[in-house]
C-alpha positions as CSV (number, residue, x, y, z in Angstrom):
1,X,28.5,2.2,-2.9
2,X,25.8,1.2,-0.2
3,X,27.1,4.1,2.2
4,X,26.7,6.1,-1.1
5,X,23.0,5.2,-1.7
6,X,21.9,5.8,1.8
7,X,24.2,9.0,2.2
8,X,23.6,11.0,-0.9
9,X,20.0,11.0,-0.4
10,X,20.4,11.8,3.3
11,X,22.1,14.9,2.5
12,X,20.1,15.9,-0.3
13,X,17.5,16.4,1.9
14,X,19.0,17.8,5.0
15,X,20.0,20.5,1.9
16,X,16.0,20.9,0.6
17,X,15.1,21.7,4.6
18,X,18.2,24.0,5.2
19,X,17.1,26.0,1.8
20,X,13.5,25.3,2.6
21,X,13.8,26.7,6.3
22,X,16.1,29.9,4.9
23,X,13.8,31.1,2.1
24,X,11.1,31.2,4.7
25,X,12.9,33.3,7.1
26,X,14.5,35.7,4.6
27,X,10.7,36.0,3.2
28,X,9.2,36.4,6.6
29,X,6.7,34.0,5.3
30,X,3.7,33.6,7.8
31,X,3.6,30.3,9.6
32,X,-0.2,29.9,8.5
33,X,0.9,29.8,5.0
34,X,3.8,27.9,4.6
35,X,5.9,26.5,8.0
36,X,9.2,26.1,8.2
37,X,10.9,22.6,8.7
38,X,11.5,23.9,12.7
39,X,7.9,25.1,13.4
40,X,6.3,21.7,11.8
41,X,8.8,19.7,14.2
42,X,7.8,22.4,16.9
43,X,4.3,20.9,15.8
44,X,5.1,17.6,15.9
45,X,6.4,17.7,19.2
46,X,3.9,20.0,20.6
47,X,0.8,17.8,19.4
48,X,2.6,14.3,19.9
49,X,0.2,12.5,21.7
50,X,-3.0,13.5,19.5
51,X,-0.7,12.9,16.1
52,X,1.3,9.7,16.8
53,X,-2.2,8.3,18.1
54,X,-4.1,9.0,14.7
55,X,-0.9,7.2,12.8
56,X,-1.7,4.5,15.1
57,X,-5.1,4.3,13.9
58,X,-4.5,4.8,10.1
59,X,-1.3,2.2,10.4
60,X,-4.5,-0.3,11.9
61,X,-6.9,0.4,9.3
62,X,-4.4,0.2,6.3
63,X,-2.6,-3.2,7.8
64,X,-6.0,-4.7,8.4
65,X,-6.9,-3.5,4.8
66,X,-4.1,-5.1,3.1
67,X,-4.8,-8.0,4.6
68,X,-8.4,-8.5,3.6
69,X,-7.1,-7.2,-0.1
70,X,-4.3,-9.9,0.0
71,X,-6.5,-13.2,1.4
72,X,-9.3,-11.8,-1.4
73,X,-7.2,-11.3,-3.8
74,X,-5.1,-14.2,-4.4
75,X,-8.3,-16.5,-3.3
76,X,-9.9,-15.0,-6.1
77,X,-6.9,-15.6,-8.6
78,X,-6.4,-19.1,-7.7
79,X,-10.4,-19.3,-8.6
80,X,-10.3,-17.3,-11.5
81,X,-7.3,-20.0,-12.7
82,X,-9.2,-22.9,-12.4
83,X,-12.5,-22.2,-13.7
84,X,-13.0,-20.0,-16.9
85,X,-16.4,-19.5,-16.1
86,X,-16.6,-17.9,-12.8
87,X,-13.4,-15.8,-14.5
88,X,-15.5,-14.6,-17.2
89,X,-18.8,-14.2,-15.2
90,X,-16.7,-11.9,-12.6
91,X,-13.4,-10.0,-14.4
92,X,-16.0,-7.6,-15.8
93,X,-17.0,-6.8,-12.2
94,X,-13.7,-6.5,-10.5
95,X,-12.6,-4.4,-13.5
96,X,-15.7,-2.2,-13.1
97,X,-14.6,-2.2,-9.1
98,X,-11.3,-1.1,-10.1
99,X,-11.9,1.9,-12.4
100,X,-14.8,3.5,-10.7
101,X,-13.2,6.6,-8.3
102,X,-13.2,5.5,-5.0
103,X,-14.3,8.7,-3.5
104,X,-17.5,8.6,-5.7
105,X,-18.7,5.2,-4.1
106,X,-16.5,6.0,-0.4
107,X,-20.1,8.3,0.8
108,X,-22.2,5.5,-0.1
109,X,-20.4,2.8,1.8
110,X,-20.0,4.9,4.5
111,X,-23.9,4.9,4.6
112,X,-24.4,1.1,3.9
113,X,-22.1,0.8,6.6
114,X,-23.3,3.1,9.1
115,X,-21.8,6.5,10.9
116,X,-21.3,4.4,14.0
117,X,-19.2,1.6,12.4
118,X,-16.7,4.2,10.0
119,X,-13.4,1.9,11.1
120,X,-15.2,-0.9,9.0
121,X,-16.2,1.3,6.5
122,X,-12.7,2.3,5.8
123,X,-11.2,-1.0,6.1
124,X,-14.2,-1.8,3.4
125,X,-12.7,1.2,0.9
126,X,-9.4,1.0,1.5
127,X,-9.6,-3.0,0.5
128,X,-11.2,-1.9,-2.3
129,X,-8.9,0.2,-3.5
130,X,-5.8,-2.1,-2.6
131,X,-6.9,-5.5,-4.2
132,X,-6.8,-5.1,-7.8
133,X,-3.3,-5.5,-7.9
134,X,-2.5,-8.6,-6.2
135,X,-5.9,-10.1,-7.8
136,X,-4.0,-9.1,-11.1
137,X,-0.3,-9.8,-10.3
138,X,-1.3,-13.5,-9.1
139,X,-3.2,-14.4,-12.2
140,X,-0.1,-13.3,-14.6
141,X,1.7,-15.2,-12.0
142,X,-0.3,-18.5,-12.1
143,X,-0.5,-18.4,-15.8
144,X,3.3,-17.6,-16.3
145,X,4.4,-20.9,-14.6
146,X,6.5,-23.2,-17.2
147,X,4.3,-25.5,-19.5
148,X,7.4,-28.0,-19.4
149,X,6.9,-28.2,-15.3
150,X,2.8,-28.1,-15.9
151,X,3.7,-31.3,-18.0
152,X,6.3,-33.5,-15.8
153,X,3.3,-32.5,-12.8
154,X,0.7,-34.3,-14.9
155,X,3.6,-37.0,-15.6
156,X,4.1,-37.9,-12.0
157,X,0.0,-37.6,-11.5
158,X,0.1,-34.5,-9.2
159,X,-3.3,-34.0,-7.8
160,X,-4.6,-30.1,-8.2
161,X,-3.3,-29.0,-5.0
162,X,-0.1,-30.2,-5.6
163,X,0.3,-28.8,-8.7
164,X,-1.1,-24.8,-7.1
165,X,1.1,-25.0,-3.8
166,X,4.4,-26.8,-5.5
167,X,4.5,-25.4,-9.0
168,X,1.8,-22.3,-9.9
169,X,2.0,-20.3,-6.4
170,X,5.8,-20.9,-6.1
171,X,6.1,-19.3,-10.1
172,X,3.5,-16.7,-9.4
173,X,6.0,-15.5,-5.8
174,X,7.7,-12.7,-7.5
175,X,4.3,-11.6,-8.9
176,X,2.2,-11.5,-5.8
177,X,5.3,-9.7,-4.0
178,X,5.2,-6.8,-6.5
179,X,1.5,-6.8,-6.3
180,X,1.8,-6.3,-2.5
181,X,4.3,-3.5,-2.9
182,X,1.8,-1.5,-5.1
183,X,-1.3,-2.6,-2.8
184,X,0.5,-1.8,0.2
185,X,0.6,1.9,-1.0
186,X,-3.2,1.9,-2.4
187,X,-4.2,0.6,0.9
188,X,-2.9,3.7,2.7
189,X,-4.1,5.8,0.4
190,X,-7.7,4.3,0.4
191,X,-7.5,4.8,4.0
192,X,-6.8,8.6,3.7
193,X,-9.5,8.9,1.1
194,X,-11.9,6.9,2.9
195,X,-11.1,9.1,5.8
196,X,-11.9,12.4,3.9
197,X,-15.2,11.4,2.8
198,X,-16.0,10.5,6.2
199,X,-15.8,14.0,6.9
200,X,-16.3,13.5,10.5
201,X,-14.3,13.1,13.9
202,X,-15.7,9.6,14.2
203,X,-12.6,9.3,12.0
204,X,-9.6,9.9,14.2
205,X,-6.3,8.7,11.3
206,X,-4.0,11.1,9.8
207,X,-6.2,12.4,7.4
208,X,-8.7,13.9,9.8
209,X,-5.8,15.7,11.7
210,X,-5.2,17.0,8.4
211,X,-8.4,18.2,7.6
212,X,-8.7,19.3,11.7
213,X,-5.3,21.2,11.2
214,X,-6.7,22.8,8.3
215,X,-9.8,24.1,9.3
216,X,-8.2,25.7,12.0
217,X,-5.2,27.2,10.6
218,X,-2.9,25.2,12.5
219,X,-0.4,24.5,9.0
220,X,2.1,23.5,10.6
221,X,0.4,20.8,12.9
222,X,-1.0,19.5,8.8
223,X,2.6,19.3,7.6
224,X,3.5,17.4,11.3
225,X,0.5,14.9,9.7
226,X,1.8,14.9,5.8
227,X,5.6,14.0,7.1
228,X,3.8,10.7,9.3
229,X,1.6,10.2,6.6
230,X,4.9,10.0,4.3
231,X,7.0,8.0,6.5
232,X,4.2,5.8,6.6
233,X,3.9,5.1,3.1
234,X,8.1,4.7,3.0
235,X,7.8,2.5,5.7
236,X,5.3,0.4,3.9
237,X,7.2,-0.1,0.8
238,X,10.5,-0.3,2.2
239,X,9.1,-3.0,4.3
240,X,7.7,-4.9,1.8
241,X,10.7,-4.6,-1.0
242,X,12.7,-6.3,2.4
243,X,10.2,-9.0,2.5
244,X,10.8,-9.2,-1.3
245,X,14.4,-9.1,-1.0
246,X,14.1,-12.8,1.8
247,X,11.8,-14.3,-0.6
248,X,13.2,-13.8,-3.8
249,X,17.3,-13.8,-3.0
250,X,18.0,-17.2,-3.6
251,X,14.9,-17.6,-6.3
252,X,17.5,-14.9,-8.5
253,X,20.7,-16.7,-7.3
254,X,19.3,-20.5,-8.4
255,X,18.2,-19.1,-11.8
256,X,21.7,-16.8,-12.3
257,X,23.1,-20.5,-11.5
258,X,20.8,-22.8,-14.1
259,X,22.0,-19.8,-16.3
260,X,25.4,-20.5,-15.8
261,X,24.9,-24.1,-16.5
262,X,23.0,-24.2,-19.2
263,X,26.4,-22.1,-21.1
């Protein structure tokens, strides 16, 4: 059944390029409209060096951005759980953040920032973009831990930090990780968008080989950049649903047990 899972959609695909690849030769379909799988890894090959060095720099930006949307975020949860105050005074804010389109605010940060400093500028935007989610996830996390556990912490007089690291954080684990999947995703993404309103070759990621590629006809050299761009964001999730998978294993195998037990 695992073969199965990795298999079927192996072939499925090698069956979309095959068609893909034979509708375009029995069409004689130019290349500047539509490529063929062989002439975009033609493309890929051809304009290695250039391409796999703009991944490098969009993988940087959207680690780096993940990062900065993961410390912020669940700082600002574990804040926004212990004081009610600063949670009301500021939820309205990060809300606000969250719903305003990126690309709308991505020219003015850009400025703020400074032409000669666009790297920070889209770390800036694509952190934007990726921390609502983990900010979210972690307070539904926090909040979910069990009121019977809150109450045998305050039995045995468990300070605050005690009672965040052993109980609230460790409850709030499978939260944060799903919030990391989706932010993972939105981080790369804000760095692609961030990287089109630069508009610029001070931008040297993915998305300006894109637009590059575009402007000069070169389609085939823009689908080389959409397939990295792709793998990228596979690689992304994939990687975190494996971090998931070590964190959470035996989490989902002690409470299948206490199931068990408890009939």
């Amino acid at each position: 059944m695992k073969i199965a899972r990795i298999l079927v959609p192996f072939l499925f695909g090698v069956g979309v390029l095959a068609l893909w690849e034979m509708l375009v030769r029995i069409n004689n379909v130019p290349i500047f409209v539509l490529p063929g799988p062989w002439h975009i890894g033609s493309a890929f090959f051809t304009h290695a060096a250039s391409l796999m060095s703009a991944f490098w720099f969009t993988l940087q930006v959207t680690l780096i951005a993940f990062a900065s949307a993961a410390i912020s975020g669940i700082g600002l949860a574990i804040l926004f759980t212990r004081s009610r105050w600063i949670e009301m005074t500021l939820w309205p804010y990060m809300v606000t953040l969250q719903v305003t389109p990126i690309i709308a605010i991505a020219p003015l940060i850009l400025i703020w920032v400074g032409f000669d400093n666009t790297r920070t500028a889209l770390v800036i935007i694509a952190t934007i973009v990726a921390f609502f989610p983990i900010l979210s996830n972690t307070i539904l996390g926090i909040r979910s831990a069990d009121p019977n556990l809150r109450n045998l912490f305050r039995l045995y007089k468990a300070n605050w930090w005690q009672t965040l690291w052993r109980l609230e954080l460790a409850s709030a684990l499978p939260f944060i990780i799903s919030g990391a999947k989706i932010a993972g995703g939105l981080a790369l993404i804000g760095a692609v968008v961030a990287e089109f309103a630069a508009g610029s070759g001070t931008a040297t990621g993915l998305a300006w080989r894109i637009i590059e590629a575009g402007n000069r006809l070169q389609i085939d050299k823009m689908f080389a950049a959409l397939l990295l761009l792709s793998l990228l964001g596979m690689g992304i999730f994939y990687t975190f649903s494996f971090i998931g998978w070590l964190c959470l294993r035996h989490w989902h195998s002690s409470e299948l047990n206490q199931d068990i037990s408890h009939k």
